[in-house]
TORGU-673593 format. One record per residue (C-alpha): residue in three letters; x, y, z. Coordinates in steps of 0.1 Angstrom, whole numbers, padded with zeros to 4 digits, always signed. Layout:
BEGIN
ALAXYZ;...
! end
This chain:
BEGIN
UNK+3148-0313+1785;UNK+3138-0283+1768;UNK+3102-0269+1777;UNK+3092-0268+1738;UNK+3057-0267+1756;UNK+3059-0225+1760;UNK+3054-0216+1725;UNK+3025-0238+1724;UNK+3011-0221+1758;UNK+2977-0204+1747;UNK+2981-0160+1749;UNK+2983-0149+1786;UNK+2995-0180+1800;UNK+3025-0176+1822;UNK+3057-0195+1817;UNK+3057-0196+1861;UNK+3040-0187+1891;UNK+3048-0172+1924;UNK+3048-0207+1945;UNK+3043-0182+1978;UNK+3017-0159+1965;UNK+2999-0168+2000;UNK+3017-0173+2033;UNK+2995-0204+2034;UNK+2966-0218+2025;UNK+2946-0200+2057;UNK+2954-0170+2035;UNK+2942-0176+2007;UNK+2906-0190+2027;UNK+2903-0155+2046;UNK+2907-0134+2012;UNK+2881-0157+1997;UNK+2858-0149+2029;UNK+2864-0116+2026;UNK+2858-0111+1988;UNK+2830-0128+1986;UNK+2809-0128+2018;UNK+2779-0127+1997;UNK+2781-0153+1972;UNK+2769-0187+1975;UNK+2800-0209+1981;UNK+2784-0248+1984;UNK+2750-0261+1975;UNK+2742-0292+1988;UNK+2705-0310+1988;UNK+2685-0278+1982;UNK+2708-0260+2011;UNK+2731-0229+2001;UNK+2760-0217+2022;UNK+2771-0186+2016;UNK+2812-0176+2023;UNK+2805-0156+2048;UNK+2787-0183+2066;UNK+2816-0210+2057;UNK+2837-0184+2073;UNK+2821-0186+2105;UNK+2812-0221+2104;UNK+2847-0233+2096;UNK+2858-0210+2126;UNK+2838-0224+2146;UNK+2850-0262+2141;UNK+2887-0246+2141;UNK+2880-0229+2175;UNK+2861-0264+2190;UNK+2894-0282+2178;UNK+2916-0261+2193;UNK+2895-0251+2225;UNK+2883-0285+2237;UNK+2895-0311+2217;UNK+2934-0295+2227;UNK+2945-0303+2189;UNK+2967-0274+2172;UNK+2995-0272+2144;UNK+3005-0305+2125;UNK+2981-0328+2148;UNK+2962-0352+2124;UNK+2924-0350+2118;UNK+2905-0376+2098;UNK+2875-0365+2074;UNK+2857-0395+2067;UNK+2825-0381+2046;UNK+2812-0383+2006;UNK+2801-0347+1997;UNK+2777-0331+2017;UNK+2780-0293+2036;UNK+2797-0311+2064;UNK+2826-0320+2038;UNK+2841-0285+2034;UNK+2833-0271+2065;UNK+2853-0296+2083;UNK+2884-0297+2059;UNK+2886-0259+2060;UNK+2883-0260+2096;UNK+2905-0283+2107;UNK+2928-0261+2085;UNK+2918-0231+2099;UNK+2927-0247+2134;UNK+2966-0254+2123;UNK+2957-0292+2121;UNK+2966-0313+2089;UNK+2938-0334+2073;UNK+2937-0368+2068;UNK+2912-0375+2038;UNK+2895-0410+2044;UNK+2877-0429+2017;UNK+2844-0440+2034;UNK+2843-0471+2012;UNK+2871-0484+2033;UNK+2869-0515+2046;UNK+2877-0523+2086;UNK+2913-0533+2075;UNK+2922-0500+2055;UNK+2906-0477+2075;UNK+2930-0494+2107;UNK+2962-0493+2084;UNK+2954-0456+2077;UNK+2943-0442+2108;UNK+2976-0456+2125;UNK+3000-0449+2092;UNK+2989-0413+2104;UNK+2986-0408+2137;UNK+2953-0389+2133;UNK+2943-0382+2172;UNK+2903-0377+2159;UNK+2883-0386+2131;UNK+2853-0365+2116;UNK+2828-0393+2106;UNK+2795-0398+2086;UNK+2771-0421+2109;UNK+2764-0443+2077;UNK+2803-0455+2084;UNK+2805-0461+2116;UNK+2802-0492+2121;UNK+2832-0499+2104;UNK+2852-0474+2128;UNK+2838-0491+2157;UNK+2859-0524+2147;UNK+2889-0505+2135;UNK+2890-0476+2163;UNK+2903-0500+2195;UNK+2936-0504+2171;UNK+2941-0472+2166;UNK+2954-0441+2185;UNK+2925-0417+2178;UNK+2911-0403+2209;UNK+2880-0380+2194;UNK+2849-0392+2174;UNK+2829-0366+2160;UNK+2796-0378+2144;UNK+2773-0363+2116;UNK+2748-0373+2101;UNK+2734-0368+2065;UNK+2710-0338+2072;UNK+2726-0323+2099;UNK+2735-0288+2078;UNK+2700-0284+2061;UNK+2688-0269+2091;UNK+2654-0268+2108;UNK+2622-0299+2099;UNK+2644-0307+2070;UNK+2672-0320+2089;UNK+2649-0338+2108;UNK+2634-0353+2081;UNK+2663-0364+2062;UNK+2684-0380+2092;UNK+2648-0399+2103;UNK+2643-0407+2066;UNK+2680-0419+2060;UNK+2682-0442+2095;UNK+2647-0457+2095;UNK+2631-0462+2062;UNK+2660-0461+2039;UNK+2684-0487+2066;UNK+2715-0470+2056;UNK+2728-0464+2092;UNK+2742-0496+2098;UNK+2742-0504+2141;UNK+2770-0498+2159;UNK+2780-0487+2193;UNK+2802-0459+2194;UNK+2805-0445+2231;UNK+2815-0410+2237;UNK+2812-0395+2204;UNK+2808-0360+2198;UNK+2779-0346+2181;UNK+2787-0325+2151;UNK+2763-0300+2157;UNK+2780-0294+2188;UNK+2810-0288+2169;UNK+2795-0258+2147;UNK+2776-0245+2176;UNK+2814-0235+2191;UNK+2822-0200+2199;UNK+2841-0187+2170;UNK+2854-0155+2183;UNK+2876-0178+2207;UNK+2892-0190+2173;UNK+2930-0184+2174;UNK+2946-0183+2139;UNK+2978-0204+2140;UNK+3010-0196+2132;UNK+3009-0219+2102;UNK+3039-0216+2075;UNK+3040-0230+2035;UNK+3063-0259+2049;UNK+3033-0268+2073;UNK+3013-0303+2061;UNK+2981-0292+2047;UNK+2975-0329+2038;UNK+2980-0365+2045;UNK+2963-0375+2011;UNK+2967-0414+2007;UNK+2975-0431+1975;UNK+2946-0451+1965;UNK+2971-0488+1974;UNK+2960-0499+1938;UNK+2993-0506+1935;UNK+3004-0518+1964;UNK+3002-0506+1999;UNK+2984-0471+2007;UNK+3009-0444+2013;UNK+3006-0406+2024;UNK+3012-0382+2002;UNK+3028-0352+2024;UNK+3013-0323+2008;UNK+3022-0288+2024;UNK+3009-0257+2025;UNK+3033-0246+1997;UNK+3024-0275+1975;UNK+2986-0268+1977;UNK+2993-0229+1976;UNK+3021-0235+1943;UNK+2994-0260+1929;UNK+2964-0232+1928;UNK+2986-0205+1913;UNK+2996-0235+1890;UNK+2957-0243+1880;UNK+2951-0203+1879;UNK+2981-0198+1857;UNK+2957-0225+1830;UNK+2927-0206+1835;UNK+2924-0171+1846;UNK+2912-0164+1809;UNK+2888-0193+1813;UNK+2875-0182+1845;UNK+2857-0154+1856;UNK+2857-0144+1898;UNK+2825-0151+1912;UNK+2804-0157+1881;UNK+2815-0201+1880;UNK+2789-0223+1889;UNK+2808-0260+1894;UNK+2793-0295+1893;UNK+2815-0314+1916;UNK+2804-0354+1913;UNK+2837-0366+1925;UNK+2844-0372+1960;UNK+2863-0341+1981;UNK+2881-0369+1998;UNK+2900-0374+1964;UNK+2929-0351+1950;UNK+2908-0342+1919;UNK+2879-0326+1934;UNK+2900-0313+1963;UNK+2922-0290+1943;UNK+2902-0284+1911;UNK+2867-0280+1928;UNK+2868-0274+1963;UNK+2899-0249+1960;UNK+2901-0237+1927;UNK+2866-0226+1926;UNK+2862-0214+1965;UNK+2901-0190+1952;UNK+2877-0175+1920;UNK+2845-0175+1944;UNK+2829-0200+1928;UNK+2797-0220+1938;UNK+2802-0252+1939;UNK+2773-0280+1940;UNK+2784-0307+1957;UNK+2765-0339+1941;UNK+2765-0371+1972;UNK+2757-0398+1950;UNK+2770-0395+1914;UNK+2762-0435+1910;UNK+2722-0428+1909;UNK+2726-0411+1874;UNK+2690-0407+1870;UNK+2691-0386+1901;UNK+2721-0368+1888;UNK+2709-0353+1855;UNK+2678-0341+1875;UNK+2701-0318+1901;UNK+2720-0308+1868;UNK+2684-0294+1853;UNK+2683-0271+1884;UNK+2714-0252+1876;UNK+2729-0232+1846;UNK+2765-0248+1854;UNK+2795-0234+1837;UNK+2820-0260+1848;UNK+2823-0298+1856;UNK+2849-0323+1866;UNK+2850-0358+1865;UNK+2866-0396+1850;UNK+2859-0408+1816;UNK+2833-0434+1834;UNK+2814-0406+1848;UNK+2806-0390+1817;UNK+2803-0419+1798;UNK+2777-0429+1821;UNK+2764-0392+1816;UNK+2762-0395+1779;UNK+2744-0427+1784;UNK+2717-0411+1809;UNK+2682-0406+1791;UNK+2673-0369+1797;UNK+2709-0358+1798;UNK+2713-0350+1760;UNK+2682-0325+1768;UNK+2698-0303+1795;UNK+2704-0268+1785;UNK+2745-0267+1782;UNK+2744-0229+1771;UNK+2767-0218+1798;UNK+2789-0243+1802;UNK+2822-0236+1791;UNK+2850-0263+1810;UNK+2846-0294+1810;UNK+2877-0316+1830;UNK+2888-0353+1829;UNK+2912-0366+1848;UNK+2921-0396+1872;UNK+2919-0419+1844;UNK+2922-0416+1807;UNK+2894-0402+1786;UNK+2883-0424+1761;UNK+2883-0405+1726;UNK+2847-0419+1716;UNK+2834-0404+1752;UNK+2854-0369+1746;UNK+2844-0371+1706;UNK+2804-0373+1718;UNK+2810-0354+1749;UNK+2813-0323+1725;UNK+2789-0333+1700;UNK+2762-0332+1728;UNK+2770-0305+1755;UNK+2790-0282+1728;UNK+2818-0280+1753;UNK+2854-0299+1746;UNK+2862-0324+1772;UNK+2895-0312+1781;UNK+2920-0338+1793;UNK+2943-0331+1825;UNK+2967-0354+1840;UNK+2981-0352+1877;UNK+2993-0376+1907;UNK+2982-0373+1944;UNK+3023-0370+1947;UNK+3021-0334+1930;UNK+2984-0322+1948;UNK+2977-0329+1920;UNK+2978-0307+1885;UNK+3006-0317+1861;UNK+2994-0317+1824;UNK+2967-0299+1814;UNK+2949-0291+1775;UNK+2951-0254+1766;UNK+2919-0241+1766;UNK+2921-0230+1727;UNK+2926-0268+1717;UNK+2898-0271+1692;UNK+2890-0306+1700;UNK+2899-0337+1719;UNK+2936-0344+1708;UNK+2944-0380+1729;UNK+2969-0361+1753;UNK+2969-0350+1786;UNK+2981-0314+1775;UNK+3015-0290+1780;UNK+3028-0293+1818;UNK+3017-0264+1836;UNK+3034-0231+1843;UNK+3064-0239+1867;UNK+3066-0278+1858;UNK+3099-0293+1847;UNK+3090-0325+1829;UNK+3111-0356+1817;UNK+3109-0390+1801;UNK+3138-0415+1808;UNK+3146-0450+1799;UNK+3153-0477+1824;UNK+3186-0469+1827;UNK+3172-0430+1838;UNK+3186-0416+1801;UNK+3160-0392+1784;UNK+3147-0409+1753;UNK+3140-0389+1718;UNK+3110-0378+1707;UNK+3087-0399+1702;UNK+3099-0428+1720;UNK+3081-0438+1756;UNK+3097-0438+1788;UNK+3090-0428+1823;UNK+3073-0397+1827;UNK+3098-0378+1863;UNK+3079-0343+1872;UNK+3099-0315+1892;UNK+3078-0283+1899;UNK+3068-0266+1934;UNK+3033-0289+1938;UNK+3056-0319+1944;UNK+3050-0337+1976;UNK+3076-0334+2007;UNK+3077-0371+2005;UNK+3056-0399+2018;UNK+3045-0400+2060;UNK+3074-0420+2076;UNK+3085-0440+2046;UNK+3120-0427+2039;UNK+3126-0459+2019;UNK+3091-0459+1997;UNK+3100-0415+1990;UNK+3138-0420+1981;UNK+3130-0447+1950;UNK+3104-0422+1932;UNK+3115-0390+1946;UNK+3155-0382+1936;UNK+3171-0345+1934;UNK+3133-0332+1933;UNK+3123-0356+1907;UNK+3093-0374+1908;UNK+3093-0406+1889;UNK+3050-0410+1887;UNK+3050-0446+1869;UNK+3033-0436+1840;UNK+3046-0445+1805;UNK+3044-0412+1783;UNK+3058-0398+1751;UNK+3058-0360+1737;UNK+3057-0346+1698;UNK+3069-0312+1684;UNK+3045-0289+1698;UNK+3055-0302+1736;UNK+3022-0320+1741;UNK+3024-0354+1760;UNK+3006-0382+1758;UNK+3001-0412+1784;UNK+3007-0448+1769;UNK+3002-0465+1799;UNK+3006-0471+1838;UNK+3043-0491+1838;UNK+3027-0518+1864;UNK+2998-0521+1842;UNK+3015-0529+1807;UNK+3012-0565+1793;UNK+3042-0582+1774;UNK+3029-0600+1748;UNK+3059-0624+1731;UNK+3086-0594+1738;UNK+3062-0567+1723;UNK+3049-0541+1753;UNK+3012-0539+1748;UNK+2996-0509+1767;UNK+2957-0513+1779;UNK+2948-0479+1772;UNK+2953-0487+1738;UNK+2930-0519+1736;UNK+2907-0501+1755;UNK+2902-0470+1735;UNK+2897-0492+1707;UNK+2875-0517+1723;UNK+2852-0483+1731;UNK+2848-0472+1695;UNK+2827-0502+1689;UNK+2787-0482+1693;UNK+2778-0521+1715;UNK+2800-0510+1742;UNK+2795-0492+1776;UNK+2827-0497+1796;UNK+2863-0522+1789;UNK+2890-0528+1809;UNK+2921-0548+1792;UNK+2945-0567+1815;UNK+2975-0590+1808;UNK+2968-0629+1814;UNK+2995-0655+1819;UNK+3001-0676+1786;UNK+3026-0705+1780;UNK+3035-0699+1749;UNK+3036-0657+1746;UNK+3042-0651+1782;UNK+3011-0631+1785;UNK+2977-0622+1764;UNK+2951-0592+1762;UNK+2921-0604+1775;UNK+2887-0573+1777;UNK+2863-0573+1803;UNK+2831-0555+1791;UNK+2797-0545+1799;UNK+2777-0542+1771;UNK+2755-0513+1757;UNK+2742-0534+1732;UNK+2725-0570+1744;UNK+2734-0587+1708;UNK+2769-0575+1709;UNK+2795-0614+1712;UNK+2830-0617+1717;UNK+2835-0624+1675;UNK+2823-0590+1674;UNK+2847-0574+1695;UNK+2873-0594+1679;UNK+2865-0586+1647;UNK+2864-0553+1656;UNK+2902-0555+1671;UNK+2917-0572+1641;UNK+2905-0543+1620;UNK+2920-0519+1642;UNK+2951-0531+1658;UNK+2984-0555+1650;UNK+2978-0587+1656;UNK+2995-0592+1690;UNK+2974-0568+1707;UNK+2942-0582+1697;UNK+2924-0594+1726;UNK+2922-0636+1726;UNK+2901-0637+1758;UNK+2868-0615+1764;UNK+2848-0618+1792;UNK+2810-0599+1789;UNK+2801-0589+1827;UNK+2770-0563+1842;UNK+2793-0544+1856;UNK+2833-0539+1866;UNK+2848-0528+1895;UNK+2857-0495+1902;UNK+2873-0472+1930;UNK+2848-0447+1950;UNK+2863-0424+1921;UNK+2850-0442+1894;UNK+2881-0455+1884;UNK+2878-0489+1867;UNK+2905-0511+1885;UNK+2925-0535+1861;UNK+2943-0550+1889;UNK+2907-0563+1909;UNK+2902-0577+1874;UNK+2933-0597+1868;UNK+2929-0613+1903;
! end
């Protein structure tokens, strides 16, 4: 296919990047460390670290890893945390130590935690105390040998750690019992000797990252994400926004989970490459709570899923907040909703700019050019060094126009997935990755998502794709959140049937229908709606279609 996306690329955008700028990603960290020793790195319940203390912190968990837990290059490490100071320390420094990290959701129940602990032969698991009683049913079928334990407030430092951790266990109950023998304190992990750290002799075909699929579709898988995917993907990300961004001037809100792909790359990296200060937010959910942390900071940047700034926009007090120096403003994981990205700019005076990537490619794609004047309903031009292609069924490209799989080739695609030559070989073919996703392109080389290809409902022959009953199901001013799913029928085979939680308490399903019938052909048109208080979601935010059509 030919990249009509270059002459579309905004001025000073490069057509590629060097995918081995850094020898590695340890590299990259000790630049970071030494560029901006000064500057505050992560802020986390009123505590600031600055990169020179990440520096030695992180050293100091690489050098108790490879000192007296006897772990080194390629040995797995789980991370089991939401975002607190503990999050990044431990990632980086079980990077640091040659080690490759196993991000865990710590929503997991007993059964995936298991499945994922032994799919990848993590020998120890970094662990918040709030989830530990799950581990203690899952570790006895596992192979994991070391426990380290934190708690919430265990990086604030002197009565305020106290404070929280007595606060959190005792009067808040959300340390569940368990009985976990011969865990290792965290504390006694940062409190190692970091001149006894050894730096590893770690190379860009080195794993950086098991980073499992989220098993919405199916079993959970891992990703295999090298050094020289993660290294390729930041160049990647940089290549989009080194006019955008300014080296240790950003100020980032990250809501989403660092366990996840999004935040991982585009936060925790990106930002920490620039020497950015990141504010790591533990519980996005309590969106009162939220818009109070973002009155404490003039942010310039902040990620997130359509649902989490939806739920923003729909936050008393958040219209209010000063957005003067904010200046990005990133969705991804899920589509953004054009009412969300059309109000998103009317109130913050910053365009919600859409990006699209895969935990298979680590995982930046598809991103808006910065110079976009306004939400456009794609997910953008692929970025610099991306090959993209959209086949048929049969694997011929179709015209213009027309949808078909959406196959990425590009340096950030994944090595394959952890033992599963079978599960890699179907999606992954002479470098291609086949991602899933139903897409189409116009003249200017921007692409646009119809819809996930497990997720599209055939209605009497026609394909009817969810995202598009959605976003129309959102314009209606009585809605908060939809989900569209397919529904057996006798007669058409399947139907359209909404889920949705009201913003307006009047708002009844001849409404909505209504509503459809003036906006789309008559064979999409939801026949089944279903009002709930809520839907149900990953730890991402993501609203999953497939929990709703079980």
């Amino acid at each position: 296919m030919e990249k009509i996306w270059l002459k579309r690329y905004p001025e000073g955008m490069p057509e590629t990047i060097d995918p081995e700028h850094y020898n590695s990603l340890l590299e990259l960290f000790e630049k970071s460390f030494a560029d901006y020793a000064q500057y505050p790195a992560y802020t986390n319940m009123g505590k600031t670290l600055t990169y020179q203390q990440v520096d030695e912190k992180t050293k100091a968990v690489a050098s108790y890893i490879q000192n007296e837990l006897k772990l080194g290059r390629g040995d797995k490490v789980a991370v089991m945390m939401p975002n607190l100071l503990q999050t990044p320390v431990t990632i980086l420094g079980v990077l640091r130590a040659g080690c490759t990290v196993v991000n865990v959701n710590p929503l997991y129940t007993v059964r995936e935690l298991e499945h994922q602990l032994n799919d990848s032969e993590s020998k120890a698991i970094f662990i918040l105390a709030n989830f530990a009683h799950t581990l203690e049913q899952a570790l006895p079928k596992t192979s994991v040998k070391h426990v380290v334990l934190t708690e919430i407030g265990d990086m604030l430092g002197g009565f305020k750690k106290h404070l929280v951790n007595f606060v959190v266990k005792h009067f808040k109950k959300m340390v569940p019992d368990f009985s976990l023998p011969n865990t290792i304190p965290f504390k006694e992990v940062i409190a190692a000797d970091p001149t006894k750290y050894q730096k590893p002799d770690v190379t860009l075909s080195d794993l950086a990252f098991l980073q499992y699929t989220g098993g919405t579709t199916g079993v959970s898988k891992g990703a295999m994400l090298t050094h020289g995917n993660m290294v390729a993907n930041l160049e990647q990300v940089s290549g989009c926004l080194d006019t955008v961004l300014v080296k240790g001037k950003e100020v980032v809100i990250t809501a989403l989970p660092l366990y996840h792909i999004f935040a991982l790359t585009a936060n925790c990296l990106t930002f920490m490459k620039y020497g950015g200060h990141n504010i790591l937010i533990t519980n996005p959910r309590d969106m009162p709570a939220f818009v109070k942390e973002l009155a404490k900071v003039p942010f310039t940047a902040i990620t997130g899923v359509n649902t989490l700034f939806n739920g923003l926009l729909n936050t008393p007090g958040f219209a209010d907040l000063d957005f003067s120096t904010l200046k990005m403003s990133l969705g991804g994981g899920m589509a953004v909703q054009r009412p969300v990205a059309e109000r998103w700019q009317k109130v913050t005076k910053s365009k919600l700019m859409e990006g699209y990537g895969l935990t298979e490619c680590a995982p930046l794609v598809t991103i808006c050019p910065h110079d976009l004047e306004a939400y456009n309903g794609s997910i953008g031009l692929p970025a610099p060094s991306t090959d993209i292609k959209i086949v048929d069924d049969n694997g011929n490209e179709t015209p213009k126009g027309e949808p078909g799989e959406l196959c990425v080739k590009g340096p950030q695609v994944m090595a394959g997935y952890y033992n599963r030559p079978d599960a890699t070989a179907e999606c992954l073919k002479d470098g291609w990755f086949a991602t899933g996703d139903i897409a189409t392109y116009d003249d200017d080389g921007f692409f646009y998502i119809v819809d996930r290809k497990k997720d599209m409902i055939l209605v009497s022959g026609f394909n009817v794709f969810p995202n598009e009953i959605e976003e129309v199901v959102a314009m209606h001013e009585g809605v908060l959140e939809v989900a569209a799913v397919g529904v057996p029928h006798e007669v058409s085979g399947e139907q359209v049937k909404v889920f949705i939680v009201k913003k307006d308490p009047s708002l009844t399903e001849k409404d909505i229908i209504a509503h459809c019938r003036d906006n789309l052909t008559n064979y999409k048109v939801p026949k089944l709606v279903e009002f709930r208080d809520e839907l149900p979601k990953t730890n991402v935010g993501k609203i999953l279609r497939r929990a709703l059509k079980e």
